[in-house]
C-alpha positions as CSV (number, residue, x, y, z in Angstrom):
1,X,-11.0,28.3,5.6
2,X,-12.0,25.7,8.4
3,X,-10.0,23.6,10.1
4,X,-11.5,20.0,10.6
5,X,-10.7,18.1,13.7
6,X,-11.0,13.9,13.8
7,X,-10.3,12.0,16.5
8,X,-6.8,11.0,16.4
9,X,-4.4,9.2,19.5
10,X,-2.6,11.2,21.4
11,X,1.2,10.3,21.2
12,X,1.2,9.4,17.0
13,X,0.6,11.8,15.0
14,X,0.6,10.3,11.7
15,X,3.8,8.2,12.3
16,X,5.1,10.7,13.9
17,X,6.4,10.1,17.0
18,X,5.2,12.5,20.2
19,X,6.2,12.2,23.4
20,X,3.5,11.5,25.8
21,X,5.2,13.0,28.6
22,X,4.2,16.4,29.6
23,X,3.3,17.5,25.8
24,X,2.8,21.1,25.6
25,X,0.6,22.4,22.9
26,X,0.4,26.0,21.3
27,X,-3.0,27.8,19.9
28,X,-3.0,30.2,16.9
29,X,-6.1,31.6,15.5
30,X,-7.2,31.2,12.3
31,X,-5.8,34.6,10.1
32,X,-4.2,35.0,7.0
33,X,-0.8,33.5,8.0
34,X,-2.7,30.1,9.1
35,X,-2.5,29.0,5.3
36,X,1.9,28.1,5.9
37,X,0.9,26.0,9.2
38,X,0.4,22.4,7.4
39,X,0.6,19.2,9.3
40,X,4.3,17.9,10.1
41,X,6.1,21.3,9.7
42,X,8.0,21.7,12.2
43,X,7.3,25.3,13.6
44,X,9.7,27.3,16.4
45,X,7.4,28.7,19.1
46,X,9.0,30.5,22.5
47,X,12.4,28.9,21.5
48,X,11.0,25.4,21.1
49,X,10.5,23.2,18.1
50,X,6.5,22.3,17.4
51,X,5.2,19.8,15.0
52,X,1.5,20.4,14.0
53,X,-1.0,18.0,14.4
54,X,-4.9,17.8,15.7
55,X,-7.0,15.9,18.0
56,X,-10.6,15.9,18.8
57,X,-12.2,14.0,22.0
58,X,-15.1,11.9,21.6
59,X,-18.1,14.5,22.8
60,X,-16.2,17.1,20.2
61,X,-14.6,19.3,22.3
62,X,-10.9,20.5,21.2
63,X,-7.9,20.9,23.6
64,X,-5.9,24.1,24.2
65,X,-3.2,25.5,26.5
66,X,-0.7,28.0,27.4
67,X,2.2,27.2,25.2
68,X,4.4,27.0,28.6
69,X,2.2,24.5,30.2
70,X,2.9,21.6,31.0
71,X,0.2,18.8,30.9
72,X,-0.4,15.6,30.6
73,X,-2.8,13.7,27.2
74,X,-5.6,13.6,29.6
75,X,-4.7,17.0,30.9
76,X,-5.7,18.1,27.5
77,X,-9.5,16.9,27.5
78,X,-10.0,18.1,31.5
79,X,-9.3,21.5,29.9
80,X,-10.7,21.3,27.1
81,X,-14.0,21.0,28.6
82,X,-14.0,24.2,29.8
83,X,-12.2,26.2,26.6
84,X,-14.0,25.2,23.5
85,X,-17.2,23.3,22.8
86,X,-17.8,22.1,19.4
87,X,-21.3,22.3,17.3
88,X,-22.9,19.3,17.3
89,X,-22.4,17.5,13.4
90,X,-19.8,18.3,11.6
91,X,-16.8,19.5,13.7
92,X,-15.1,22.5,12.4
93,X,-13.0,25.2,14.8
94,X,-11.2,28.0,14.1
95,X,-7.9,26.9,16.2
96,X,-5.0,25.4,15.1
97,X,-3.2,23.0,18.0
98,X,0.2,22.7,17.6
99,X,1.7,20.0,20.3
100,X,5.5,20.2,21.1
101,X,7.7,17.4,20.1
102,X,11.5,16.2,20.2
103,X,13.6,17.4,17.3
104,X,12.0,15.4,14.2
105,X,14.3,14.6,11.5
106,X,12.5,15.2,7.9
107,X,11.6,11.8,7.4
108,X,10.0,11.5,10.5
109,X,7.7,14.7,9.8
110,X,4.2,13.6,8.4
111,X,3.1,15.2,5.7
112,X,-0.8,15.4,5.9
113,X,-2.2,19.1,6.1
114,X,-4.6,20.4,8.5
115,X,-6.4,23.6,6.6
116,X,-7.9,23.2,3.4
117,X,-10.6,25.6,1.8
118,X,-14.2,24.9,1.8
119,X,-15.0,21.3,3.4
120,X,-13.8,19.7,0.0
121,X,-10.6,18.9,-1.3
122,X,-10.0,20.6,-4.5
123,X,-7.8,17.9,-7.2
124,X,-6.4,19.0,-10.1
125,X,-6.2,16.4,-12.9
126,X,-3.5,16.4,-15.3
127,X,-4.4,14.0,-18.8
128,X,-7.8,13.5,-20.0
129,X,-7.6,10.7,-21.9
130,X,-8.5,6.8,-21.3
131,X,-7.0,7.3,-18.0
132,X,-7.7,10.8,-17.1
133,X,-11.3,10.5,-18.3
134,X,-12.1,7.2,-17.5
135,X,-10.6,5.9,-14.4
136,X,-9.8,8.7,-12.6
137,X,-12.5,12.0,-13.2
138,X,-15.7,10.0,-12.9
139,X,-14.6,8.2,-9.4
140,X,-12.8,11.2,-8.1
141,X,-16.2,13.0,-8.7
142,X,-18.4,10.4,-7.1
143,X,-15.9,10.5,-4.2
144,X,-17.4,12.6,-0.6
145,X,-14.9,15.0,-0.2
146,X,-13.1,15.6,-3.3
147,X,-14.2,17.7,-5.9
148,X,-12.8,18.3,-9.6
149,X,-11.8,21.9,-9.4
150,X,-8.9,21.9,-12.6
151,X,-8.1,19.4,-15.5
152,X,-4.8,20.0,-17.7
153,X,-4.9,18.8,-21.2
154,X,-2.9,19.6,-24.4
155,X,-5.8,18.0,-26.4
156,X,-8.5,21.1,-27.6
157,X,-11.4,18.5,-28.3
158,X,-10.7,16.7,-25.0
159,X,-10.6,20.4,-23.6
160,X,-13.9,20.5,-24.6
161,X,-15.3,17.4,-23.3
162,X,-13.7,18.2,-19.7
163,X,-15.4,21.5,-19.8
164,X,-18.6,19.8,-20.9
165,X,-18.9,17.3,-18.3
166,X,-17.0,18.8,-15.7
167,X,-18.3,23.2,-15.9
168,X,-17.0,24.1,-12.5
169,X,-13.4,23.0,-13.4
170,X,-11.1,25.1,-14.8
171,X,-9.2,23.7,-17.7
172,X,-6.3,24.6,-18.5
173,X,-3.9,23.6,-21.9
174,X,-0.5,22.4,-19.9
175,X,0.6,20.8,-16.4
176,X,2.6,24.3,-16.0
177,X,-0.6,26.8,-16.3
178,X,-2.4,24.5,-13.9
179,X,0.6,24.4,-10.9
180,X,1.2,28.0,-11.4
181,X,-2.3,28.5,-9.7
182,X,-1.5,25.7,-7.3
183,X,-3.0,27.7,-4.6
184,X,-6.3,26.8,-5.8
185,X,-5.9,23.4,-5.3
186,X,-5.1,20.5,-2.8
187,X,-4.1,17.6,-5.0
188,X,-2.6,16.6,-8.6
189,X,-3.9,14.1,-9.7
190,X,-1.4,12.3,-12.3
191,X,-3.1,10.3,-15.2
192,X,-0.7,11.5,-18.4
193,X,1.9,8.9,-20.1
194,X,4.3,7.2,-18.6
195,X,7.1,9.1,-19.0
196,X,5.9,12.2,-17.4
197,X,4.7,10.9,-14.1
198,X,7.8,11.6,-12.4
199,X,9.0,15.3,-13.3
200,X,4.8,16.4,-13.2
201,X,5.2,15.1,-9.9
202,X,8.1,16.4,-8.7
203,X,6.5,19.4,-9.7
204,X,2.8,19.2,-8.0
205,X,5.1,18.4,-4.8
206,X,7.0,22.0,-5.5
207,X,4.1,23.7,-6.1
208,X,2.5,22.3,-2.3
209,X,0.2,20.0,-3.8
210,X,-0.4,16.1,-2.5
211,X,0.0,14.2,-5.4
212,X,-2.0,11.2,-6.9
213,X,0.5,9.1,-9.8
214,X,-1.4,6.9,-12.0
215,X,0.9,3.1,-12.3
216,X,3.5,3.2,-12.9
217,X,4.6,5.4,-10.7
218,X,8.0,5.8,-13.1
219,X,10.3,4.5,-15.9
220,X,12.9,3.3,-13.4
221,X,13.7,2.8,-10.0
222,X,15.8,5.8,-9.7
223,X,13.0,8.1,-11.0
224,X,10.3,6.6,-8.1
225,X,13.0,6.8,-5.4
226,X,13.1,10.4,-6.4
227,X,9.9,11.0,-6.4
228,X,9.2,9.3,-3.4
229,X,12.4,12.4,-1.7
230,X,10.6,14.7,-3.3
231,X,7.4,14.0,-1.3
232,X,9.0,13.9,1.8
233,X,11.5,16.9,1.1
234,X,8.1,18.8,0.4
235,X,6.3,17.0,3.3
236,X,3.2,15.8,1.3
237,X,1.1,12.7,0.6
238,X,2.4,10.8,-2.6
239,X,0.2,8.1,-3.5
240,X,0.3,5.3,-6.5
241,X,-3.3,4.7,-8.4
242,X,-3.6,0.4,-8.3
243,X,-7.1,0.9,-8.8
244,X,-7.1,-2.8,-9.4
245,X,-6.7,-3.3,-5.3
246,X,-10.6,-3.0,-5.6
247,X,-11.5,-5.4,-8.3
248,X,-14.3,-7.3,-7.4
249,X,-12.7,-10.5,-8.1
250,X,-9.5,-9.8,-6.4
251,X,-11.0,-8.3,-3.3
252,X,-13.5,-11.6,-3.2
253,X,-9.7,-13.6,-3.8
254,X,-8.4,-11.9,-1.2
255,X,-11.0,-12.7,1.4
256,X,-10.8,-16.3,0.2
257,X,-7.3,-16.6,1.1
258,X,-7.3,-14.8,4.0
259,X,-10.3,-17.4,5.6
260,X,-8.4,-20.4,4.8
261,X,-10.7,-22.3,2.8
262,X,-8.0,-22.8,-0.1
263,X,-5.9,-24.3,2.3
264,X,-2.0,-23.9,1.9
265,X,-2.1,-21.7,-1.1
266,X,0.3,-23.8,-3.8
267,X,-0.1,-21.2,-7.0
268,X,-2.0,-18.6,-7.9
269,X,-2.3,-18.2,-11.9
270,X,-3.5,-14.7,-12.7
271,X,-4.6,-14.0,-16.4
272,X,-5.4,-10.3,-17.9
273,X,-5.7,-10.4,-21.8
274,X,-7.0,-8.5,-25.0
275,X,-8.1,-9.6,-28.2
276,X,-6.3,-6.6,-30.7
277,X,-4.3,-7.9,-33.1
278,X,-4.0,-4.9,-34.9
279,X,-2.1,-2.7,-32.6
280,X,-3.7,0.7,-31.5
281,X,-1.0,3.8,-32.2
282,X,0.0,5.6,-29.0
283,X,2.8,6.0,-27.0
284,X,1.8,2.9,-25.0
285,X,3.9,1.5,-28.0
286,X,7.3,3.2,-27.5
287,X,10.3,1.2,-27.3
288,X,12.5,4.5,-25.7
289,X,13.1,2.9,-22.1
290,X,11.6,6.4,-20.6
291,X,8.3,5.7,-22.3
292,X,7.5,2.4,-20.1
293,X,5.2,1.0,-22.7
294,X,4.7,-2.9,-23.4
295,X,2.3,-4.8,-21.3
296,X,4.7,-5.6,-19.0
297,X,4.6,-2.0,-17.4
298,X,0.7,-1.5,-18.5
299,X,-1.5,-4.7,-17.1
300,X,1.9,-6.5,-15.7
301,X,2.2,-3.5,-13.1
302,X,-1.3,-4.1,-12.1
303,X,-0.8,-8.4,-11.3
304,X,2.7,-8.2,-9.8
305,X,0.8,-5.8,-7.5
306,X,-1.7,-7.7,-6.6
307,X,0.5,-11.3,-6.1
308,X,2.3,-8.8,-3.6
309,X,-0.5,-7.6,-1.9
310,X,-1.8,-11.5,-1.7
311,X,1.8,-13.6,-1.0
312,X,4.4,-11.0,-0.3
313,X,7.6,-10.5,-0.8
314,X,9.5,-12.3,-4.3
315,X,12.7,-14.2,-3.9
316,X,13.0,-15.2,-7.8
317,X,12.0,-13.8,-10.8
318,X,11.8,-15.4,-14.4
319,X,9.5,-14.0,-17.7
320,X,9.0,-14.2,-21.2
321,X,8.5,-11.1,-23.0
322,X,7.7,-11.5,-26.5
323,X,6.8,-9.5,-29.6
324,X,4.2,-11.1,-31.2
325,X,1.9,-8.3,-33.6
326,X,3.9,-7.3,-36.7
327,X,5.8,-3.8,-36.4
328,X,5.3,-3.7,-32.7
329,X,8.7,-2.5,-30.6
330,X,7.3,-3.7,-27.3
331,X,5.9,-6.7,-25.3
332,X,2.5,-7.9,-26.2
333,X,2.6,-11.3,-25.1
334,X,4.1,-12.6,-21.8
335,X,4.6,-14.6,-19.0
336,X,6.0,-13.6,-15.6
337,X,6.5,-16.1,-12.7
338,X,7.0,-15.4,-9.2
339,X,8.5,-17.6,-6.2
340,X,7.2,-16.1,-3.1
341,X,9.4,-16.4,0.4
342,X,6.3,-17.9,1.5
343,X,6.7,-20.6,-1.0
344,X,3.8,-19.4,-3.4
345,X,4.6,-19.6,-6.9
346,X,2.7,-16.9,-9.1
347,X,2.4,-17.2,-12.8
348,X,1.3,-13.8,-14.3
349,X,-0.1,-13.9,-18.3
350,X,-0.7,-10.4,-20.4
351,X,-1.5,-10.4,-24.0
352,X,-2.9,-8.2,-26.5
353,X,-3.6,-11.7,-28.6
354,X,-5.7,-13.2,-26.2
355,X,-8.8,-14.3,-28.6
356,X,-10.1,-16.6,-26.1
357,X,-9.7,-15.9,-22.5
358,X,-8.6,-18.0,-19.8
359,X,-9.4,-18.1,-16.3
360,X,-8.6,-14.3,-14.8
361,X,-8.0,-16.2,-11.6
362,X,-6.7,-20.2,-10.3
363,X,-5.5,-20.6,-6.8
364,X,-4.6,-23.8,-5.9
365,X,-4.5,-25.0,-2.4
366,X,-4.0,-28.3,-0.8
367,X,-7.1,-28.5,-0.1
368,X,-9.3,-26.7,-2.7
369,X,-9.2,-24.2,-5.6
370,X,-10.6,-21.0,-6.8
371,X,-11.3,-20.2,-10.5
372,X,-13.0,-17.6,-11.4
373,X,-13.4,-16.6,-15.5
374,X,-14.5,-13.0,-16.5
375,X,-13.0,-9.8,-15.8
376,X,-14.3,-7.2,-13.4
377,X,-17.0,-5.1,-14.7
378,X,-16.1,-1.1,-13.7
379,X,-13.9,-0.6,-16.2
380,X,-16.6,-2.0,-18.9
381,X,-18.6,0.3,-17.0
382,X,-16.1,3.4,-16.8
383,X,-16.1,3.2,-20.5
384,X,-19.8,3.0,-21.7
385,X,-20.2,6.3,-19.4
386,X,-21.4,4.7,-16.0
387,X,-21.8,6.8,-12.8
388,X,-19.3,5.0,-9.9
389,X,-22.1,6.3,-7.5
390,X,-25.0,4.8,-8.6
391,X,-26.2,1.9,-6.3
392,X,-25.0,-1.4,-7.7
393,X,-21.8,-0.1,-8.8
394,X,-19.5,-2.8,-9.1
395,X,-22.0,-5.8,-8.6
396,X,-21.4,-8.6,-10.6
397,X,-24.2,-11.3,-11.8
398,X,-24.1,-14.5,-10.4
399,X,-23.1,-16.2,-13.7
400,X,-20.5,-14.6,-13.2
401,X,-19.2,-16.0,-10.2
402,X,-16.1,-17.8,-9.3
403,X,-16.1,-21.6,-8.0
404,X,-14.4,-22.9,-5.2
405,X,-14.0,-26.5,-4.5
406,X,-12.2,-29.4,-6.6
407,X,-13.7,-30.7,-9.9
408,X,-15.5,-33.8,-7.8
409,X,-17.7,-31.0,-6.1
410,X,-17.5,-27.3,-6.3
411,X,-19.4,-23.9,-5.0
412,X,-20.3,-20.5,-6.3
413,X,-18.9,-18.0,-4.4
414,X,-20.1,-14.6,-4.4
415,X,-17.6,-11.5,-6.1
416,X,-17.5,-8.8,-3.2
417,X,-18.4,-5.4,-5.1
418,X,-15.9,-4.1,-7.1
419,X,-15.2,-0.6,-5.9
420,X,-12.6,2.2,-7.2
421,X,-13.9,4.7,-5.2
422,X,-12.3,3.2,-2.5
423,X,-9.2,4.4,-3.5
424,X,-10.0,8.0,-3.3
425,X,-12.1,7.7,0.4
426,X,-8.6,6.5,1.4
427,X,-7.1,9.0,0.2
428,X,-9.6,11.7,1.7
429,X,-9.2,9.8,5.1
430,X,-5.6,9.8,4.7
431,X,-5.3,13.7,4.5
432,X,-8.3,14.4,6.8
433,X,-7.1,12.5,9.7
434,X,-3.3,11.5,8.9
435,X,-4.6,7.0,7.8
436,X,-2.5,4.9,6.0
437,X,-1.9,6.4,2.1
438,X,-4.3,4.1,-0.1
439,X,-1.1,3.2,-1.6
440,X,2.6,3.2,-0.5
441,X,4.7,4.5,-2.7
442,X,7.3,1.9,-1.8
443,X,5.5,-0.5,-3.2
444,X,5.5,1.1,-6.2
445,X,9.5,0.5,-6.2
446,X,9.4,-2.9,-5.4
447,X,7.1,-3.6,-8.9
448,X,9.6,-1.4,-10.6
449,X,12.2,-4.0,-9.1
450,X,10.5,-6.8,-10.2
451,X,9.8,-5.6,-13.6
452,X,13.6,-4.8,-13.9
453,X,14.6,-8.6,-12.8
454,X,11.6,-10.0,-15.5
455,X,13.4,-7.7,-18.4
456,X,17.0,-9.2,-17.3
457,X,15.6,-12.7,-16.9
458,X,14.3,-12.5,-20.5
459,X,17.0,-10.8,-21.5
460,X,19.6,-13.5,-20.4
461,X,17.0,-16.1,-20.4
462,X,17.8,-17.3,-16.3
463,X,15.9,-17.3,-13.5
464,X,17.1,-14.0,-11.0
465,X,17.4,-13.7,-7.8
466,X,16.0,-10.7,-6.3
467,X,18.3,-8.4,-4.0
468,X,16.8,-8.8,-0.9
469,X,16.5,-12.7,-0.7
């Protein structure tokens, strides 16, 4: 076991709140019972409530005092100087420091851990198929930090294959076999269908892990809120996969409108299609409501995303959500549009019969525009086999490049490298030293709500009104 230690500010301990008046801080060494103390439990200590955290100073060196002493943040470093010096490089200690807080409510408890074994953290990943395979093993394995230590798969031949290119993982035949030795792990890792993200979830949480859902993050709203409690009942990280947060094109978008060169943004069209019009079997094609399949809640989760991440919050929701292929049960072909409270208007396309594309991106501003044709090249990549470490991962030929301008005159601009990876140093930051989750889980619920008011809208054929404008 080590523990590591990264510099972190006294008084917020990942959003929880310490008080920066005469903070008193416990020391336990490292021993068999150390694996129970995880970051945000609150412990009792001499009669008083403790909440775990950790802090490092700049030069290293880690704080400790008598649990009955009182001292001040500063107080902390003085002393420290003289207790414990760290190795210079990587810091590891053997001492856990637990600083006394108010009475925290469960909410308010973080839920990031502080010991884990070995310096990497050990994910388990349930579903080895397209998703499981694809998107998530090959970029969790290029990921510092994280290595592929179990994969769970009903499928024998894709058993094989995760034992081929994956030896040191265990693989295992069911979710169940894999949580039962939970204590092997540090994170699930949640890339089966639809409908079991939520109860596999629910049960990684159970079983201690953090937990990784690939989008959706559930069927329903009720199912996400209640995945979302049963994070914070267990007090660990629950995280959403949106890989598409690190498109090239989107992150170059993003960038774009951030700098102002569009202008007022007016619209923003986004585009994602297929050419199949012979549908592929697979559950992606269920019409049960707990399956979640249609494009709507496949590529449609992924734009609504992104036109949140780029314009915020949605005041009115109106789709189309049509069955074009013959036999199918689900959408294949529609339209979503958005009206932003900031006045943006998104208009969202997905289509499996898509046999010439149109422009992945157009934002128009009043005073230029952005198109950009092509889609972003990892998950071409992902599929032929590519490594997500290799050296121009993600990079995109200039040929390739988006335009901004009007059509009287017009520049190339340059796609920022695409980089999935991202996600999961997020995530290793976010549980080494308590950052931001890569993904909120909330925002997960608000695409589910969206998604709910495009299926009414098509449904009654009106425009809706979201709740909360």
């Amino acid at each position: 076991m080590v523990l590591e230690f990264r510099e972190q500010a006294v008084g917020s301990a990942h959003g929880v709140r310490v008080a920066r008046h005469a903070l008193r801080a416990a020391v336990f060494s490292l021993g068999d019972e150390l694996g129970s103390f995880e970051h945000g439990h609150v412990l009792l200590h001499g009669g008083e409530r403790h909440v775990v955290t950790r802090g490092q100073l700049a030069d290293g060196r880690v704080g400790s005092h008598d649990p009955g002493q009182d001292v001040s943040p500063r107080g902390i470093g003085q002393r420290a100087e003289q207790l414990v010096e760290g190795p210079s490089g990587r810091r590891t200690y053997n001492h856990l420091v637990v600083y006394s807080s108010t009475p925290l409510s469960a909410d308010e408890c973080g839920s990031i851990p502080t010991v884990r074994a070995g310096t990497n953290w050990r994910v388990g990943l349930v579903g080895f198929g397209l998703g499981g395979a694809a998107f998530h093993a090959p970029v969790i394995a290029a990921t510092p930090g994280l290595v592929i230590a179990a994969i769970a798969t009903s499928n024998a031949s894709r058993r094989e294959q995760a034992l081929r290119l994956y030896p040191a993982a265990s693989v295992f035949a069911n979710p169940a076999e894999m949580f039962a030795g939970a204590a092997d792990l540090d994170i699930a890792v949640i890339a089966s269908p639809n409908r079991t993200h939520v109860p596999l979830a629910v049960d990684a949480l159970a079983a201690g892990l953090h937990v990784v859902v690939d989008k959706p993050l559930a069927a329903s709203i009720p199912d996400a809120v209640r995945a979302i409690a049963a994070a914070r009942e267990h007090r660990k990280l629950l995280t959403v996969y949106q890989n598409r947060r690190w498109d090239g094109d989107f992150l170059t978008l993003r960038q774009l409108v951030a700098s102002g060169r569009l202008g007022r943004v007016l619209r923003f069209e986004s585009r994602f299609g297929r050419w199949r019009p012979v549908p592929e079997a697979g559950w992606r094609l269920l019409e049960a409501p707990e399956e979640a399949g249609g494009l709507l809640f496949d590529i449609g989760t992924h734009l609504i995303d992104q036109a949140l991440v780029l314009f915020g919050p949605v005041t009115h929701v109106y789709a189309e959500l049509d069955r074009r292929r013959p036999g199918v049960k689900v959408d294949d072909d529609s339209f979503v549009a958005l009206t932003h409270a900031s006045g943006v208007r998104s208009h969202l396309w997905m289509s499996a019969l898509e046999a010439q594309s149109g422009p992945r991106f157009r934002v128009l501003g009043d005073q230029a525009a952005f198109v950009k044709l092509g889609m972003d090249v990892q998950e071409e990549r992902l599929r032929s086999g590519a490594d997500p470490s290799a050296p121009d991962w993600g990079e995109e030929q200039p040929d390739r490049w988006g335009r901004l301008g009007t059509d009287r005159e017009s520049v190339p601009v340059k796609t920022e490298r695409g980089d999935y990876t991202e996600f999961y140093r997020l995530l290793v930051a976010a549980l080494d030293s308590g950052d931001a989750p890569p993904v909120d889980p909330r925002d997960a619920v608000v695409t589910l709500e969206i998604i709910d008011a495009a299926r009414r809208s098509h449904a009654r054929g009106q425009v809706m009104c979201m709740p909360s404008a």
